[in-house]
Structures are given as structure tokens and as C-alpha cells.
matplotlib code that plots the C-alpha trace (Angstrom):
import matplotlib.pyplot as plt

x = [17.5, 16.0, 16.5, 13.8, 14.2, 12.6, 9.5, 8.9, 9.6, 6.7, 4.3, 4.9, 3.9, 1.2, -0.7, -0.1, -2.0, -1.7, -4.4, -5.0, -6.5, -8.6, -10.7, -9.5, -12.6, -14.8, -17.8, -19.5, -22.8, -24.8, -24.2, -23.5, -27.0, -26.6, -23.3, -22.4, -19.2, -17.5, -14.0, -11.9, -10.2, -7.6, -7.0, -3.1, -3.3, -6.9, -6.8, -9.9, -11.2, -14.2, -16.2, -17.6, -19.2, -17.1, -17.8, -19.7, -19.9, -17.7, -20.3, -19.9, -21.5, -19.5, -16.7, -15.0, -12.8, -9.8, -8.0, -10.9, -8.0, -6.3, -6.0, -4.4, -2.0, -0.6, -0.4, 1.5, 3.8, 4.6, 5.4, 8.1, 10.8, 12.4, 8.3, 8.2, 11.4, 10.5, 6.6, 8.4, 10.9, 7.7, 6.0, 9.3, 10.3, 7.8, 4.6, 6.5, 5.6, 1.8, 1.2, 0.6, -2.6, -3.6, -1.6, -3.8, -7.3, -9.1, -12.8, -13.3, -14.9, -18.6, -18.2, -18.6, -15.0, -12.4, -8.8, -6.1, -2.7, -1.5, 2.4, 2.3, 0.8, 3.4, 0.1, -2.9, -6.6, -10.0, -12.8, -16.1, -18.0, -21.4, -19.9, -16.6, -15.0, -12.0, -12.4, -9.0, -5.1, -1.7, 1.3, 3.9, 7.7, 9.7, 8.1, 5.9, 3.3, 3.2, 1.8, -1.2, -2.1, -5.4, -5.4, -7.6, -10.0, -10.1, -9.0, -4.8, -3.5, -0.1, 1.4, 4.9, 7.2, 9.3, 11.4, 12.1, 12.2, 9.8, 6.7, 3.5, 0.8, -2.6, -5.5, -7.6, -10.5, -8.8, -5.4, -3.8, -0.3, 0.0, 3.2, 6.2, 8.9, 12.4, 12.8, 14.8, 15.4, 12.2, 9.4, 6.5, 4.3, 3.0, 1.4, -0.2, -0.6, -3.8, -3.5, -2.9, 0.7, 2.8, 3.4, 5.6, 7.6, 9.0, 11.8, 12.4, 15.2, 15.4, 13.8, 13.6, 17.7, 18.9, 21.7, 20.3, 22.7, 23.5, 26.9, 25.5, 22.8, 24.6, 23.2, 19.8, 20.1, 19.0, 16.6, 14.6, 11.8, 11.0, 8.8, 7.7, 5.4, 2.6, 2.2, 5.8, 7.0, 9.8, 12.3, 11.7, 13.0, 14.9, 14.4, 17.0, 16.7, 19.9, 21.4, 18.5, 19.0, 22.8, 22.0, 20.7, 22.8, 20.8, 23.0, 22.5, 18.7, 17.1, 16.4, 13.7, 10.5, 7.2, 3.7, 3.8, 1.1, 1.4, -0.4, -3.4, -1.1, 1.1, 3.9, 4.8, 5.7, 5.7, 6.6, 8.0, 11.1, 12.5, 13.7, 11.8, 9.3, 8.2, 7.8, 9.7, 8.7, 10.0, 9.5, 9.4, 10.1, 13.6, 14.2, 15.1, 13.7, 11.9, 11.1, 12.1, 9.1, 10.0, 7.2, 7.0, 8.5, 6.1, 8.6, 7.6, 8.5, 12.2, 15.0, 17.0, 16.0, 16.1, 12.6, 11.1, 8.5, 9.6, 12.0, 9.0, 8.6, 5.5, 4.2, 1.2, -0.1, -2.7, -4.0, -7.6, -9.1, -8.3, -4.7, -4.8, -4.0, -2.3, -2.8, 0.1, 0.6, 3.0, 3.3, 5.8, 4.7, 1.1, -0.9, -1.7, -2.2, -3.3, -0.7, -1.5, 0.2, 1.6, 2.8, 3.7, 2.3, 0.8, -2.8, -3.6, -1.5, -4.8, -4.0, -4.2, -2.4, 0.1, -1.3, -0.2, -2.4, -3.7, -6.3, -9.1, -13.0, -15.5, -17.0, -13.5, -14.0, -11.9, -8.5, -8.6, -6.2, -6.0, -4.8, -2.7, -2.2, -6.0, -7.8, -10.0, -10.0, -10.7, -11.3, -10.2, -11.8, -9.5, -11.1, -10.3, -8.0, -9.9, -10.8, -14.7, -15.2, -13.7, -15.2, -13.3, -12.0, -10.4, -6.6, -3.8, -5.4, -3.3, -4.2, -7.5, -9.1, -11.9, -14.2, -17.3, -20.1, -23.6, -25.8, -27.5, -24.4, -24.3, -21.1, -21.4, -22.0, -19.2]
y = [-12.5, -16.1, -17.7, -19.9, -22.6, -22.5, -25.0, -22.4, -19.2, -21.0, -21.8, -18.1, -17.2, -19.3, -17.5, -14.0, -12.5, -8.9, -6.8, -5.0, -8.3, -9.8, -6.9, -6.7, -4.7, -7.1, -6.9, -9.3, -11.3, -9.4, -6.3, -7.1, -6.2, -2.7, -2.2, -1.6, -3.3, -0.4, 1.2, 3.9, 5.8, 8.0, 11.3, 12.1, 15.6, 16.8, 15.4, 13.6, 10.1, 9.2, 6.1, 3.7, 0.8, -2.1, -4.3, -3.8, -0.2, 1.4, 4.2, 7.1, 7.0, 9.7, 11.6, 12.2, 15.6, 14.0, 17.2, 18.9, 20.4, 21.4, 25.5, 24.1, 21.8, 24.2, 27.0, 24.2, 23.9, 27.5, 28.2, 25.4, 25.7, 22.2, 21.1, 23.7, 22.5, 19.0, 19.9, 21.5, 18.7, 16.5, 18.5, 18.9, 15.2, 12.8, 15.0, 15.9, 19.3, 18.7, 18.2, 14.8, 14.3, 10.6, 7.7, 5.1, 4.4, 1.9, 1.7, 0.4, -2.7, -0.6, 1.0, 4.2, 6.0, 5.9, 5.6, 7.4, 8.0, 11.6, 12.0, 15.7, 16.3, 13.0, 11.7, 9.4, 10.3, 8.9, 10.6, 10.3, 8.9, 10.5, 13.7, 14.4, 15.4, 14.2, 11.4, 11.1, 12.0, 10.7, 12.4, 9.5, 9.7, 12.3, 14.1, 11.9, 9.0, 6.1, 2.9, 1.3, -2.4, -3.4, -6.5, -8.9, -8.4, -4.7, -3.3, -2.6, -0.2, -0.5, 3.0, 3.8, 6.8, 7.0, 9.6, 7.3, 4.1, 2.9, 1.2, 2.3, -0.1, 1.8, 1.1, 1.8, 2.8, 5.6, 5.9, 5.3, 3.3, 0.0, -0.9, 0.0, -1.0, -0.4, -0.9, -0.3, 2.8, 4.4, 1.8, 1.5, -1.5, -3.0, -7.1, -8.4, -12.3, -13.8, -15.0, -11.4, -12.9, -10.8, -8.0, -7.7, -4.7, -3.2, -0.6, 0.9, 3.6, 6.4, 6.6, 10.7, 11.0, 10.9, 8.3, 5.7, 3.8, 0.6, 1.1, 4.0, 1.3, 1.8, 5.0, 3.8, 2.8, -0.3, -2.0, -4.9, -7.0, -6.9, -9.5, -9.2, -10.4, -8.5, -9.1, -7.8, -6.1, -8.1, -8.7, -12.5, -12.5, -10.4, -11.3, -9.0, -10.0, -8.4, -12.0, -13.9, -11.4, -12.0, -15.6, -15.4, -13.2, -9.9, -7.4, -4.5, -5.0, -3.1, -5.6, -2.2, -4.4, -2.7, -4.0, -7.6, -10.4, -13.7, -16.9, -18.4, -21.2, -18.1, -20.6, -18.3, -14.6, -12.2, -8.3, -5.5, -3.6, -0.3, 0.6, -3.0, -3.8, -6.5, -8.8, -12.0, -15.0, -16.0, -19.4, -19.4, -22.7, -22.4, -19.0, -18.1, -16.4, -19.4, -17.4, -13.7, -11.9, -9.3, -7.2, -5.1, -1.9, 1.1, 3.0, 6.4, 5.6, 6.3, 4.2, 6.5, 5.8, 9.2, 9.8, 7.5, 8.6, 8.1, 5.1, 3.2, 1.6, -0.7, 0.0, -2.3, -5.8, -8.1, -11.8, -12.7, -14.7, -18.3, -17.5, -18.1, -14.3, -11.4, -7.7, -5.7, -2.0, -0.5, 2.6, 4.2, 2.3, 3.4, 0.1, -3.1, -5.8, -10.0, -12.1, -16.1, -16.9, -20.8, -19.8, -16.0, -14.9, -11.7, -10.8, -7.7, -4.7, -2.1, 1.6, 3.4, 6.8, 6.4, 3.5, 3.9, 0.9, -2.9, -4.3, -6.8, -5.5, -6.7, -9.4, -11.0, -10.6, -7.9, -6.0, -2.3, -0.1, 3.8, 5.9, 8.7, 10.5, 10.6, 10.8, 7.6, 4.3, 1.1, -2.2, -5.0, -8.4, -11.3, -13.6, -11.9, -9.5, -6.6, -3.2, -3.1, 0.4, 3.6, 6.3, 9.2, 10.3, 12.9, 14.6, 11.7, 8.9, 6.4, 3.5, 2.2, -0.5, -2.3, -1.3, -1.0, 2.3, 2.4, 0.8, 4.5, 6.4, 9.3, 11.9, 14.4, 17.9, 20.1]
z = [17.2, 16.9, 13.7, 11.8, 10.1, 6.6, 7.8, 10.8, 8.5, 5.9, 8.7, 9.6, 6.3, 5.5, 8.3, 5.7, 3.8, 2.1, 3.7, -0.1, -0.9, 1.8, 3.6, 7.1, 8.7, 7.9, 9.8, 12.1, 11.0, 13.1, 11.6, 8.5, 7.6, 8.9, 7.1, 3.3, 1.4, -0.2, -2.0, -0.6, -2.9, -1.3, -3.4, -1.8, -4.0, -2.8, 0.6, 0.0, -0.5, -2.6, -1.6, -4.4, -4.7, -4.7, -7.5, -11.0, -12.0, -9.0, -9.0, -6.6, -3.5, -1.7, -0.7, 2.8, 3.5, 4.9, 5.9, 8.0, 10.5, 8.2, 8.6, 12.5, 10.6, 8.8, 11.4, 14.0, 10.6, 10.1, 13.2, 13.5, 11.5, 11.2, 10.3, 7.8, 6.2, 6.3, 4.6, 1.9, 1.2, 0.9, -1.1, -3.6, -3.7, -3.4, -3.8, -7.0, -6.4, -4.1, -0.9, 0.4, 2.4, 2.3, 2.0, 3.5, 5.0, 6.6, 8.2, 12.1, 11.7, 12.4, 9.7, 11.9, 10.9, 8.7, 9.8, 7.5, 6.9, 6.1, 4.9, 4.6, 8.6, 9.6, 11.5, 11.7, 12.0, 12.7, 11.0, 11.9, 8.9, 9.7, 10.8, 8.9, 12.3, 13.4, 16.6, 17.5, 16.3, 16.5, 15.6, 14.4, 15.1, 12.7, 10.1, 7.7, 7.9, 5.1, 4.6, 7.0, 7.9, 9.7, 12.3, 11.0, 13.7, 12.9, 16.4, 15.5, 12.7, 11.8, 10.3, 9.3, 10.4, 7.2, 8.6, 11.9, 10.6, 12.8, 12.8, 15.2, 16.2, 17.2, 18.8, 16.1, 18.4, 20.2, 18.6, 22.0, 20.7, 21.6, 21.2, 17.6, 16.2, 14.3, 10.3, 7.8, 6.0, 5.2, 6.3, 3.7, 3.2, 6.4, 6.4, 9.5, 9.2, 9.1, 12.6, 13.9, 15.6, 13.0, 11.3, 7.7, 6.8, 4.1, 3.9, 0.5, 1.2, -0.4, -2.8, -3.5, -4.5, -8.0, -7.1, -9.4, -11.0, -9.9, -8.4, -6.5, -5.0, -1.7, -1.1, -1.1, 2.5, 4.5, 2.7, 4.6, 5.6, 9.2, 10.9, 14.2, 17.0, 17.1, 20.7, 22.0, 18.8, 18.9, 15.7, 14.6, 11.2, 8.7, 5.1, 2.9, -0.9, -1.7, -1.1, -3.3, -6.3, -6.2, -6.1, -9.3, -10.9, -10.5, -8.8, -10.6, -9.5, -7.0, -3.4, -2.2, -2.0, -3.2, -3.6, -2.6, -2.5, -1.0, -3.2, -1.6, 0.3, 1.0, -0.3, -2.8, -2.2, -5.7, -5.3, -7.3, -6.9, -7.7, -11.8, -12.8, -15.0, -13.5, -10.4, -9.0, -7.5, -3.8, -2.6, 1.3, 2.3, 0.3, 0.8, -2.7, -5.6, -7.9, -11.4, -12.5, -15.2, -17.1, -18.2, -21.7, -21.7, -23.3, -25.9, -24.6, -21.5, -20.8, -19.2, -17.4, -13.7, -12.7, -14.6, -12.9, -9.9, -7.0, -7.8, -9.0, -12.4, -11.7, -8.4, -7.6, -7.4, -6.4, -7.1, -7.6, -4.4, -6.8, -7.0, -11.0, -11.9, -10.4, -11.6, -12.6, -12.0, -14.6, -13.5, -15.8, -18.5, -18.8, -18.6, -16.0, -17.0, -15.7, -15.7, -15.1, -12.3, -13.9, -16.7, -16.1, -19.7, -19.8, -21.4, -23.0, -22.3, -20.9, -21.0, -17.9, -16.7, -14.0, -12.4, -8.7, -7.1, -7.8, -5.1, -5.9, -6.3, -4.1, -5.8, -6.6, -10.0, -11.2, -10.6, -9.7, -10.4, -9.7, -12.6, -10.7, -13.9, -14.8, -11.4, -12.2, -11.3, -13.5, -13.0, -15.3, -15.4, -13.9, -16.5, -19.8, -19.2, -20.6, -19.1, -18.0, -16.5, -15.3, -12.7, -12.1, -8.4, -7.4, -7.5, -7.7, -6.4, -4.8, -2.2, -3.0, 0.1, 0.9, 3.6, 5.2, 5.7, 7.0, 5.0, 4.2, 4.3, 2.5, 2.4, 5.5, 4.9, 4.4]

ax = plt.figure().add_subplot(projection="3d")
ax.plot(x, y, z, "-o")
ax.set_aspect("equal")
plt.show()
């Protein structure tokens, strides 16, 4: 494996950007006219995803049947044992208790289809935006999809296998793979660089076993960042912050990187772990962690890591376009919140239900997070730290992206 030197490892990153902030299917000038900025809202429980508008009021303009093949699914599942077995165990652990049927979606840069993740049916589908019908499939390796990344030109979607630690780049025009990749344990967030040369992953582990405790750690698995070209799928770098937390005398914390968002130099790297409440600061040209902020704790929400969903304390993050504030997800604490990004203080603590999700709206104005545990999603304004509005979506909403529709789309008939 080649090893960079921190000034080729920061040039590498400078070229980053977290696809959750900066749209990647954004549409040429030419048809920008004919196209319409929008939010996808990815209902996991339902196994649908509600399209609103993507600034000011977030009103409803639709809602998309993810799950339209969904009787064949599930009779290719019953009649296979080990995918039966496997359904189940997703619906029992991190489903707590659902199925899972969207993780992720993107549109094509048209705005003609919507590309989506589905963890319960371990695949990837295009759905026709004007028909609800699916265009294409593609089953990944082992038994459940996860995360997505869009190329910044809109024509690569990265997914990844979470049973197979591996990572599977699409065409995202016909689904026909292009080339993949190996991970860590359990692959989950995926970062193409701005420049389209790499892709960033993340391996969380397991995340599903009660083996919380810090001396059982080990059992979590091998937790990573992967960076490869995005041309041969090669390994380039591995970035393990098990080393960095030790460095700074954190070794009962958690090195399974969630949500993560790079600063608008890309200089600076902040993301979540596992059991935390809170985020660190990673400085890229060093390689070490700069500053450590600890969040508030709600006092209804309990300690013990073993209540906490899916490993995840606060799970979700974003930065508005200056790179002033970033928007905190607290997931088992009940709020978000904006945190300036110089000093590190906190605003106002907003209430939200299991916030699962932080992107930035539209206009670049506000933070929005999905509230899991109310099936709504609110925006709260970068500037004052306040909440402005909340629309309601469907079951357990999750990811939440920025896309693109026809100008006059409306939701196709069921």
C-alpha cells in the first residue's frame, strides 16, 4: 500500500467534500430550467420517501413507493433459507423490530429516477420518477445494503455491502458495477472527493451486539477509513483513529466513525463516534485529533450503552456552506443543536424525537434534521439557532438528500 505524506494526504482531502452537504446531482444549465431543487426523505419503516421542497416551509410535494417489487422480494426471501434468516436478524437488531427498506437515495442528474438503497432486500434500485417502476436492480454482495455516495458528476453511486465488507461502485444509469472494493467491518458512510479521484469509507463494526463496555471494544471488529482511487479501486490510505484517540488519552472511546463533514478548506475533519455525545476535530495535515466537544447530556436519557440505538448516541452532522456552524444530531438525547465551529459553544438545545440525520436545506440557510421518533423533519436556522418549521413524513425517517425532479413533477399513481 503507498503511503502519503501528510501534504499529499491534505491535498487528497481538500478535494472532499461530504455528499450530505453539497448536492451531487446537480443538474446542468441547460436543464436546469426544466428541473426542480428538492428533499428526499427516506422513510426506512414504510419503505417510502416523501419529496419536499428544499428550503423555507419544506412543504410536501410528493411521495415515491420505494418498495414497488416488493410481494417478489419477499417470495425470493422465503424460499431461501439463509435470506430468510438473515431478513429476520435485520429486522430484530438494527430495524429494532421493522423492516428496513431505505437507507439512502439519490436522483440521476435528470432528475428522471431516483436511486436507493434498501438494507432489508441487500440491494440497489432505480425507480422511475414519473412511473414508480423500477428501471434497473442490483443485488449487493451478502445480505444487506447501507450507506450511498453520488460522483460529483452524477454518473457513479457508491453503496455498501455491510454483510461483505465491501464497497460497490455503479453506474448509476444502468446499475451495471463498475468496479468495488474491501472495508472494514461493516462499511457505512461513503465520501467521493470533489474531484471524483476518491472515494472515503467508513466501517463501524458491529454495532447490533450488546458487548459495550470499553474493555469488550475488541469485539466490535475492524473499524476503518478506507480511501481509494476511484478509477482502479485501489487501497491508498488507511486512517484508523484508534491511534489518535489514544494519543490523547481517550481509550475507552469508541474509534467507529459516523456522520462526518469536512470544513470548507477540508483542512479540518469533525465526526461522531459510537456511545458519545459529541464530535472531535481531526486536523489532516497533522494527522491528529486538534479539539474534543462534549455535548450536554439529556437526564432522561440513560448511560448505559446498551440502550442506546444501534451504538449511536448522536448520529448526524453537517456545516452550513460558510463553514461558521455545524448542526448536531443528538440522537439519544432528544435535541440538535448549532454549534460555532471557532469556539465550539453550543446555541439553544432544540427538541426533536430521535434525530437520526443533519444535512443542509437548499437555500443554505438552515440545518435539517429528521426526527425518527416523530416521523417529521425540522429545519433550524444556522443563524440563530432556533427551530423554524416542521412537516411530517412518513414511518422512521432517516437519510434526508438533496436532489432534483421535473419541474412539474407530481408523485406517480399508485
Amino acid at each position: 500500500m503507498p503511503v502519503l505524506k501528510p501534504r499529499h494526504l491534505c491535498a487528497m482531502a481538500a478535494a472532499v467534500v461530504l455528499t450530505a452537504t453539497v448536492p451531487a446531482t446537480a443538474a446542468s444549465a441547460a436543464d436546469a430550467a426544466a428541473l426542480r431543487e428538492v428533499l428526499f426523505v427516506g422513510n426506512n419503516w414504510d419503505g417510502t420517501a416523501d419529496v419536499i421542497k428544499s428550503s423555507g416551509d419544506l412543504a410536501k410535494i410528493g411521495r415515491i413507493n420505494v418498495v414497488p417489487d416488493k410481494d417478489a422480494r419477499m417470495a425470493e426471501i422465503n424460499a431461501d433459507p439463509i435470506k430468510w434468516i438473515y431478513f429476520m436478524a435485520i429486522r430484530n437488531s438494527v430495524g429494532e423490530g421493522h423492516d428496513q427498506f431505505v437507507d439512502d437515495m439519490y436522483s440521476t442528474p435528470d432528475g428522471k429516477s431516483v436511486v436507493v438503497s434498501r438494507p432489508s432486500f441487500a440491494d440497489v434500485v432505480s425507480i422511475d420518477l414519473a412511473t414508480g417502476k423500477i428501471n434497473w436492480r442490483f443485488k449487493v454482495s451478502g445480505y444487506r445494503a447501507d450507506h450511498m455516495a453520488v460522483s460529483p458528476d452524477g454518473t457513479r453511486v457508491a453503496v455498501s455491502a455491510s454483510t461483505a465488507n465491501t464497497v460497490h461502485v455503479l453506474n448509476i444509469n444502468t446499475g451495471q458495477q463498475l468496479g468495488s472494493f474491501a472495508t472494514g467491518d461493516k462499511p457505512h458512510e461513503n465520501i467521493f472527493s470533489r474531484d471524483g479521484k476518491y472515494i472515503w469509507n467508513m466501517a463501524i463494526g458491529d454495532v447490533n451486539t450488546d458487548s459495550d463496555a470499553p474493555w469488550q471494544d475488541f469485539t466490535k471488529g475492524d473499524r476503518h477509513i478506507t480511501v481509494v482511487d476511484a478509477t482502479t479501486y485501489k487501497q491508498v490510505k488507511i486512517i484508523d483513529m484508534r491511534d489518535r484517540l489514544n494519543a490523547i488519552g481517550l481509550k475507552d472511546y469508541s474509534d467507529a466513525v459516523r456522520p462526518a463533514v469536512f470544513s470548507p478548506d477540508e483542512s479540518k475533519l469533525y465526526f461522531q463516534v459510537s456511545f458519545f455525545n459529541g464530535f472531535f476535530e481531526y486536523d489532516v495535515a497533522t494527522d491528529k485529533i486538534t479539539r474534543t466537544k462534549t455535548l450536554p447530556k439529556n437526564p432522561a436519557t440513560s448511560d448505559d450503552r446498551t440502550t442506546m440505538v444501534n451504538d449511536s448516541r448522536h448520529h448526524g452532522l453537517s456545516m452550513s456552506p460558510d463553514g461558521s456552524k455545524l448542526c448536531v444530531a443528538g440522537t439519544m438525547d432528544d435535541y440538535a443543536t448549532v454549534v460555532n465551529r471557532t469556539t465550539l459553544q453550543e446555541g439553544p438545545l432544540v427538541t426533536v424525537s430521535k434525530p437520526y440525520w443533519a444535512t443542509v436545506s437548499g437555500d443554505g440557510k438552515s440545518c435539517v434534521v429528521s426526527e425518527s421518533g416523530a416521523d417529521q423533519v425540522t429545519a433550524i436556522d444556522f443563524a440563530t439557532g432556533q427551530k423554524t418549521v416542521s412537516v411530517p413524513v412518513g414511518d422512521h425517517p432517516q437519510r434526508v438528500r438533496l436532489g432534483h425532479v421535473a419541474a412539474d413533477w407530481t408523485s406517480p399513481a399508485s
